[in-house]
TIVEX-281652 format. One record per residue: residue number from 1; residue in three letters; chain; x, y, z of N, C-alpha, C, O in turn. Coordinates in steps of 0.02 Angstrom, whole numbers. Each point is the difference from the previous one (the first is absolute). Layout:
(NUM Ala A (X Y Z) (X Y Z) (X Y Z) (X Y Z))
...
***
This chain:
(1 Unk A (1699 -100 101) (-38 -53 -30) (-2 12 -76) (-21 54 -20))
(2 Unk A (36 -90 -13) (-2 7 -77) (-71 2 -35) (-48 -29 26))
(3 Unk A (43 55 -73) (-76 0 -24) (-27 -63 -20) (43 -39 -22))
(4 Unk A (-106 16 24) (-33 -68 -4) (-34 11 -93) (-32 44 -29))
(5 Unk A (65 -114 10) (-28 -10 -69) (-29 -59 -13) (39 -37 -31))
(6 Unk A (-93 11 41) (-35 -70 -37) (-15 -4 -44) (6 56 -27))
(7 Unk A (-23 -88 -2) (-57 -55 -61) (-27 -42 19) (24 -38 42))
(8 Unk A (-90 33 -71) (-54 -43 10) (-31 -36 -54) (-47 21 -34))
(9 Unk A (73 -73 28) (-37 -53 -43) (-41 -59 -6) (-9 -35 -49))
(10 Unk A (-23 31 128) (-35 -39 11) (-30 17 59) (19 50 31))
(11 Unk A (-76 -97 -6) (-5 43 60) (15 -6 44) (-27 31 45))
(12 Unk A (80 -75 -33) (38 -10 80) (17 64 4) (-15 41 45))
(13 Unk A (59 -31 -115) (52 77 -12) (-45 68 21) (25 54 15))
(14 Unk A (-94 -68 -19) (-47 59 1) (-19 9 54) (-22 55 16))
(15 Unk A (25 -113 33) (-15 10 78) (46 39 26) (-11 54 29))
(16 Unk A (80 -88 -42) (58 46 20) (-4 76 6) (3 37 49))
(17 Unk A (-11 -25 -114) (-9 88 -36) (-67 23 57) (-6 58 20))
(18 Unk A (-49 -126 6) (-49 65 30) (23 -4 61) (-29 36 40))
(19 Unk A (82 -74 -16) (13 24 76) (50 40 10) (11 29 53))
(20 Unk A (26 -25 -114) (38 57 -2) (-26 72 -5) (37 48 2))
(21 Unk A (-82 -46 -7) (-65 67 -34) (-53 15 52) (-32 52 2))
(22 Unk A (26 -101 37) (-71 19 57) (31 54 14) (57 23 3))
(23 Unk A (-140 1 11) (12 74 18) (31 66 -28) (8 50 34))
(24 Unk A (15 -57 -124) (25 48 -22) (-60 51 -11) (-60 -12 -8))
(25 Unk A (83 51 11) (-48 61 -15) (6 39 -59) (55 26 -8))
(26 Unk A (-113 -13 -49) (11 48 -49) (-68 33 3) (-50 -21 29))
(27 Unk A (59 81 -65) (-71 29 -45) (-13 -32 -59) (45 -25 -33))
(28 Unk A (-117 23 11) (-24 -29 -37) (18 46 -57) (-45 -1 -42))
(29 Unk A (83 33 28) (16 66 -42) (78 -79 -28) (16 -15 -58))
(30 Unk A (7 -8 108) (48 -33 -36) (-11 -71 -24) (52 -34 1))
(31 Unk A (-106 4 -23) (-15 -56 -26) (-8 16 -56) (-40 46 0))
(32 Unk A (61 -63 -70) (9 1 -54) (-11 -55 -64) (48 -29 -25))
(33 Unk A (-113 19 3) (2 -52 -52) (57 10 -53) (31 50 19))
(34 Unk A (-7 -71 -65) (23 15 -83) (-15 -81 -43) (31 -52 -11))
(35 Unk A (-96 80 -4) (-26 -67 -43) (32 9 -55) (-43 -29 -34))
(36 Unk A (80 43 -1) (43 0 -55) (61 -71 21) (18 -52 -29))
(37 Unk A (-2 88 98) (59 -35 -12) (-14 -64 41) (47 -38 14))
(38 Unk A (-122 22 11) (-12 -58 46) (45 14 65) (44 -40 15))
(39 Unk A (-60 107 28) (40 -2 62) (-13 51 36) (9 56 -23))
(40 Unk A (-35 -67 92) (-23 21 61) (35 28 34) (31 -43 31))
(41 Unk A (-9 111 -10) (40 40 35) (-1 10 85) (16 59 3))
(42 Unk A (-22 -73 43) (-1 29 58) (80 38 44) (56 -25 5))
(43 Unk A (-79 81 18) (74 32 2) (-23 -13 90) (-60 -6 13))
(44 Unk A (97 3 29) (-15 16 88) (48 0 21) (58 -1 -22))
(45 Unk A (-93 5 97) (70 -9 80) (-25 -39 30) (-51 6 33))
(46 Unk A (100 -78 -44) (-8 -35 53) (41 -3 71) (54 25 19))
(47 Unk A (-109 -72 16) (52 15 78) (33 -53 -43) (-17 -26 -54))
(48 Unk A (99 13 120) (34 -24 -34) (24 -85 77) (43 -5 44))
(49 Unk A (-86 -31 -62) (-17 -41 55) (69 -66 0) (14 -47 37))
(50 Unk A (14 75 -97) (55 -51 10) (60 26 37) (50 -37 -4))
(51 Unk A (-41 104 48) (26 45 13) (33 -47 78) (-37 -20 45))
(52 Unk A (107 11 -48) (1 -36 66) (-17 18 54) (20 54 21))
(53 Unk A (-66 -99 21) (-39 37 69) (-19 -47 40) (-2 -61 -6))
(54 Unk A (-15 107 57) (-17 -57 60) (-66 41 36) (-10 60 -4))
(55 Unk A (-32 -109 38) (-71 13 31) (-23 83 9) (-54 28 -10))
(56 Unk A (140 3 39) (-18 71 27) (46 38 -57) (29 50 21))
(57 Unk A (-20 -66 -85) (13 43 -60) (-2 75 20) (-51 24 26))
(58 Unk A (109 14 -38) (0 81 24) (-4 17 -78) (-34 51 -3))
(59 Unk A (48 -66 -44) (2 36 -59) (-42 -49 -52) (27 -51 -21))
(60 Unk A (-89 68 3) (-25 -2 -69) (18 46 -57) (16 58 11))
(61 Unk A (-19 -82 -65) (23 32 -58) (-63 -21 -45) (-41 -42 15))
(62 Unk A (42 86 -83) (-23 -31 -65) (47 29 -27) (46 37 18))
(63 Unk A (-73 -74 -92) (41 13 -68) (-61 11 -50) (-55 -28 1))
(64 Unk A (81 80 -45) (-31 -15 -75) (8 -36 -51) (48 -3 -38))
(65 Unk A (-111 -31 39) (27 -56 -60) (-44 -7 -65) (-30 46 -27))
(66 Unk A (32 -99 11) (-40 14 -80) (-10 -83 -21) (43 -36 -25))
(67 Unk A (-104 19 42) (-25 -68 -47) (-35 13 -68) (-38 47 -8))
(68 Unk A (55 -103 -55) (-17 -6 -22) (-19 -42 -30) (36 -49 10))
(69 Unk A (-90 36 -56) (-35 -77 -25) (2 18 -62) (-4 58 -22))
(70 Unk A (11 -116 -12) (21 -14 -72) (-47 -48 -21) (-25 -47 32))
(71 Unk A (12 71 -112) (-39 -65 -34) (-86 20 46) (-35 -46 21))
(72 Unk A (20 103 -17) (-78 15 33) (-40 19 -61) (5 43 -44))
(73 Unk A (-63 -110 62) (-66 32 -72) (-5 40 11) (21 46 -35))
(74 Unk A (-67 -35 117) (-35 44 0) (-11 29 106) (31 -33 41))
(75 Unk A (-65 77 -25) (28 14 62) (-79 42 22) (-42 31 -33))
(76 Unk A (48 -46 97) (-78 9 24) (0 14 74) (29 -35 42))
(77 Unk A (-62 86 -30) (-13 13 86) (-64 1 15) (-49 3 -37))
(78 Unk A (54 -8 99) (-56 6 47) (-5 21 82) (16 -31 50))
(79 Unk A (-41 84 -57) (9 23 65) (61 51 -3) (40 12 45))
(80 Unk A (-41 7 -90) (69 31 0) (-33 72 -49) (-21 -9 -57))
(81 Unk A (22 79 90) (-6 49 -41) (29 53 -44) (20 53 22))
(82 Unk A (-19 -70 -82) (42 7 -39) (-18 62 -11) (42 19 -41))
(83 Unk A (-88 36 55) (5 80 -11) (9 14 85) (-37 29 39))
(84 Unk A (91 -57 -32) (1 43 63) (109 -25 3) (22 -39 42))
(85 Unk A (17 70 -89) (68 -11 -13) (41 12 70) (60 -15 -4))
(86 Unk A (-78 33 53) (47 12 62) (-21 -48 48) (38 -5 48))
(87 Unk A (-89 -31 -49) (-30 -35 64) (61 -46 -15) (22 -10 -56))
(88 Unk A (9 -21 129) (36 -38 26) (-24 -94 -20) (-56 -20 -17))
(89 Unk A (98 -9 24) (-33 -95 -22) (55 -3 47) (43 42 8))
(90 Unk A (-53 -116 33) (23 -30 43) (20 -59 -39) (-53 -22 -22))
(91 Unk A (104 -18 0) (-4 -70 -29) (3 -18 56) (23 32 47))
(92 Unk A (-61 -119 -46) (9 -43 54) (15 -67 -36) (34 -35 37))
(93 Unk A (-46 8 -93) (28 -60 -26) (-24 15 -78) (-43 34 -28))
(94 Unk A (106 -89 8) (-32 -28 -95) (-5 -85 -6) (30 -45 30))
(95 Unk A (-56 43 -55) (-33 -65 -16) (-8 -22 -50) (-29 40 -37))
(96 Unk A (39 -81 16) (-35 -57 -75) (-37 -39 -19) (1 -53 32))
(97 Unk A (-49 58 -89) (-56 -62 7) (4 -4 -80) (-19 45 -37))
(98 Unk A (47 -103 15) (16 -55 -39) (-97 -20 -37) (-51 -28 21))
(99 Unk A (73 66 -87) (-54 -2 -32) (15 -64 -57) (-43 -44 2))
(100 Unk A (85 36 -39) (19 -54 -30) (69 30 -11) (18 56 -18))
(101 Unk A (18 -117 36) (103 3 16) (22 21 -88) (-15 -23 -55))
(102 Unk A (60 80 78) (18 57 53) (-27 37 33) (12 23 56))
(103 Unk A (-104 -6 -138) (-18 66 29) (-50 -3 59) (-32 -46 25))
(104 Unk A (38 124 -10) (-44 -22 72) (-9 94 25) (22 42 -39))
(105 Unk A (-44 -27 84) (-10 48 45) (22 38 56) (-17 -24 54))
(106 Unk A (58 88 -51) (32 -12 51) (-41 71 11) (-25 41 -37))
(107 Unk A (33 -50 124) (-42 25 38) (29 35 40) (23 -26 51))
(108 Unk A (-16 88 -62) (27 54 65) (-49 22 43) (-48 31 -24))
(109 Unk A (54 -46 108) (-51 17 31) (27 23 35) (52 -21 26))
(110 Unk A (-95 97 -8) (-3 57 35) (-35 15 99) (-56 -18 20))
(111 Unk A (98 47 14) (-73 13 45) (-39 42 -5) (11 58 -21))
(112 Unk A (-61 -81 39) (-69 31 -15) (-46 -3 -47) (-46 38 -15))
(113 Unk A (70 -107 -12) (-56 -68 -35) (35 30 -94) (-13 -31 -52))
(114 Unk A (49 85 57) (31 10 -108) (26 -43 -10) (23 -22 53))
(115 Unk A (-13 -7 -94) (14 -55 -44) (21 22 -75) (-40 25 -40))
(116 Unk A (99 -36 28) (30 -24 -71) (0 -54 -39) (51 -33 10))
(117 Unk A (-107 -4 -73) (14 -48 -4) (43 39 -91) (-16 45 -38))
(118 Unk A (83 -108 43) (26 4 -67) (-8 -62 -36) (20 -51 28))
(119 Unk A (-49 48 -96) (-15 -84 -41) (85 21 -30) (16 55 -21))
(120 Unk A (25 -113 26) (74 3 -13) (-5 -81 -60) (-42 -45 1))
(121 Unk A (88 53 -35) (16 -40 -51) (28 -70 47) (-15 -58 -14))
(122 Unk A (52 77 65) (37 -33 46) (40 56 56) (2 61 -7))
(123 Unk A (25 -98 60) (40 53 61) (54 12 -47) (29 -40 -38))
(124 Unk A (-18 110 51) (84 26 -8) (-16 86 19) (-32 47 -23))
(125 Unk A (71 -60 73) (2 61 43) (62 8 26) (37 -49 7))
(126 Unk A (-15 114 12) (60 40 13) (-19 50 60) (-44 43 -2))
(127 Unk A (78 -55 46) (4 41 68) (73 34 1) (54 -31 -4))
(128 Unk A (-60 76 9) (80 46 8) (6 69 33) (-10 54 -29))
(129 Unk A (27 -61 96) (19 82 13) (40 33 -26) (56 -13 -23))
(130 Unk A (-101 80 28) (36 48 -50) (31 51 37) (33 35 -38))
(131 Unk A (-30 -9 115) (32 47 9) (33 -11 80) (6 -54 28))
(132 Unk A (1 79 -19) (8 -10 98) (-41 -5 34) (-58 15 -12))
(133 Unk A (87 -45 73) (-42 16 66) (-10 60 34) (41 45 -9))
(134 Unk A (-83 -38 43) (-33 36 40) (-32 -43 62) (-29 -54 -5))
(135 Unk A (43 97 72) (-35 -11 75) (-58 -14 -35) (-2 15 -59))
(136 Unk A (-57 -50 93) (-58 -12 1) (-33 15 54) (5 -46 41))
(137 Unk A (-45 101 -18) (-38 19 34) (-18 -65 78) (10 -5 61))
(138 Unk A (-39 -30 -116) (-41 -64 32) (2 -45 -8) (-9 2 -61))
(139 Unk A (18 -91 80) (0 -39 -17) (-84 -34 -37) (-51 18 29))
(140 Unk A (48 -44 -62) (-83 -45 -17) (-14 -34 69) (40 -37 28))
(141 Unk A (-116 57 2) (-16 -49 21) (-64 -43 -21) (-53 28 -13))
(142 Unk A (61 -97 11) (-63 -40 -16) (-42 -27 75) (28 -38 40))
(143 Unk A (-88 59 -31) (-28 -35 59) (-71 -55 -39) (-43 5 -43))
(144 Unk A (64 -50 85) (-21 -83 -20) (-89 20 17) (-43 -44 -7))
***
């Protein structure tokens, strides 16, 4: 499977990027402001759900990948403990809320109620794996 590269410039494009991403996993050791340069770092492993499969899938994989957001005022959590650099984050979706067109809010949400909100100039984001696969232990499960 070749490595996966998007852009996101709106938020159809940004839905895409979070279903490509449910369920990646990082430490909070790898979320990274740089208000200099207006841009939000997250490094992870996501599962890799576009992986061709069927109901009884024998092989899950992830990859390491690397989003990033561009054009960020400013960047804000909650629920999320930032003196504690090894604890694990679950992503489960990103989202957008349209404060006046372009700019607006985008919202990385976590399980276990953390929350990322970023105030962005407008969407422009970059999803790109960066190294190989690897077996995956486990598949995600969501119960309704």
């Amino acid at each position: 499977m070749t490595a996966l590269k998007l852009i996101a410039l709106d938020d159809q494009d940004l839905s895409i990027v979070s279903a490509h991403l449910q369920d990646a996993v990082m430490k909070v050791s790898d979320l990274e402001f740089l208000p200099k340069a207006k841009r939000f770092v997250l490094t992870m492993n996501r599962f890799v759900w576009e992986a061709k499969s069927g109901l009884f899938r024998q092989h899950n994989e992830r990859r390491q990948a690397v989003l990033h957001f561009d054009r960020v005022l400013g960047a804000k959590t909650n629920g999320i403990a930032r003196d504690k650099p090894a604890e694990i984050l679950s992503l489960l979706a990103i989202s957008f809320i349209e404060i006046s067109k372009p700019a607006g809010i985008v919202e990385l949400i976590f399980s276990g109620g953390g929350t990322i909100m970023l105030d962005v100039e407008c969407i422009e984001a970059r999803l790109a794996d960066i190294g190989g696969a690897w077996e995956a232990t486990s598949r995600p499960i969501h119960r309704a």
